[in-house]
C-alpha positions in Angstrom: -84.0 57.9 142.5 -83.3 58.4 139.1 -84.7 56.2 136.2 -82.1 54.5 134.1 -81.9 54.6 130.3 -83.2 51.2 129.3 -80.9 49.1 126.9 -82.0 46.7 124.2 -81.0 43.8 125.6 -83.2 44.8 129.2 -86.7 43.7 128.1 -85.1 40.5 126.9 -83.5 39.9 130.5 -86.8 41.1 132.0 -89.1 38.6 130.2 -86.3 35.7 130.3 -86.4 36.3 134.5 -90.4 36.9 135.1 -91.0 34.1 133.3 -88.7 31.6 134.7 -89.8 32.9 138.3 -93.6 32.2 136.7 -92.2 28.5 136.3 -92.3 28.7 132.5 -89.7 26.7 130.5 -88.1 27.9 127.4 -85.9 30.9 126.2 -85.2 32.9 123.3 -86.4 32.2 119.6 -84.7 34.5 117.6 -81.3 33.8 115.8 -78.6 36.6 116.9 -75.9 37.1 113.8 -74.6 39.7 116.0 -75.2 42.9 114.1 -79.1 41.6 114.1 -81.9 39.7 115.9 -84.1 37.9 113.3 -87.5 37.2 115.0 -88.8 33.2 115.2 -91.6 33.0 112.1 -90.1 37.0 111.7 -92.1 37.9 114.9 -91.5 35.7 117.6 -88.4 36.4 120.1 -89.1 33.8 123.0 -90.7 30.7 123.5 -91.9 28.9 127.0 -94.3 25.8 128.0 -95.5 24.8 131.5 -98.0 22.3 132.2 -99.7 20.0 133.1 -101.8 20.7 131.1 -99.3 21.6 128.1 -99.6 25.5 127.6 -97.5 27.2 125.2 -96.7 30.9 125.1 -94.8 32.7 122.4 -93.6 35.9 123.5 -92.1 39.2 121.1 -90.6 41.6 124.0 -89.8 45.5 123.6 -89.7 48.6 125.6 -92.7 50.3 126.3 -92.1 53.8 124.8 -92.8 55.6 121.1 -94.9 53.1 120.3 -93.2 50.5 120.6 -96.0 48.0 121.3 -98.7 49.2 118.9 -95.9 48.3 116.2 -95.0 45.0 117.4 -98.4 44.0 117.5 -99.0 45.5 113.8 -96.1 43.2 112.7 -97.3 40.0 114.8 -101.2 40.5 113.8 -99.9 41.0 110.0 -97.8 37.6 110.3 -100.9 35.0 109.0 -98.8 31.7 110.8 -99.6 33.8 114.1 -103.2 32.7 113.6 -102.3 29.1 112.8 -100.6 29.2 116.0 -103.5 30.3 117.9 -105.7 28.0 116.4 -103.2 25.6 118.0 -104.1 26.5 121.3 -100.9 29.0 121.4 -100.9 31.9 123.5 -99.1 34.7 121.8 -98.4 38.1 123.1 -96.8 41.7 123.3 -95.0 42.6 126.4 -94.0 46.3 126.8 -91.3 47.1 129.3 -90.7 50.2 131.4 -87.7 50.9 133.6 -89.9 51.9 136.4 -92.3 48.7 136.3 -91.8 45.5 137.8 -94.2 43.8 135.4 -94.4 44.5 131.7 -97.8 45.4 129.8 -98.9 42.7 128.0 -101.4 42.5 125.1 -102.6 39.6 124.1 -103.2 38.5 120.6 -106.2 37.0 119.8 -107.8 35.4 116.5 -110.2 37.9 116.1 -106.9 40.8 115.3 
């Protein structure tokens, strides 16, 4: 079976889905203009809670090739409100997708970045 070129738009689709299925509520957090997604806090593209108790997890989604993930979590760690939000009790992370995975890689960020 051949592996399908992955679009922009599939590691949005993919995170939206798993983490619905999860039973996490929430959805994108970025603003579209159309030519452009601009990033929630500039590094931030989703947003979902579940509880009881109340967790909140903040989610910036890519593929997982070229690097991909080593520079989203270089711009997330170099955002300083990230660590406010952690101090929160916000979980933040970094999923990488692959066409050929079922479930994404997913770093998380911690305060000690």
């Amino acid at each position: 079976m051949a592996v399908r070129r992955s679009s922009r738009k599939e590691p949005e689709r993919r995170t939206l889905e798993l983490l619905e299925a999860r039973g996490w509520i929430g959805d994108r957090a970025d603003e579209d203009t159309g030519r452009r997604a601009h990033d929630w806090l500039g590094v931030i593209d989703g947003i979902w809670f579940r509880g009881p108790p109340l967790e909140a997890l903040l989610v910036q989604y890519t593929s997982d090739n070229g690097g991909n993930v080593a520079k989203r979590v270089a711009k997330v760690t170099a955002e300083p409100r990230t660590y406010e939000l952690l101090a929160m009790g916000c979980r933040v992370e970094v999923w990488g997708w692959k066409p050929e995975r079922a479930e994404p890689r997913i770093v998380p960020i911690t305060l000690t970045e």
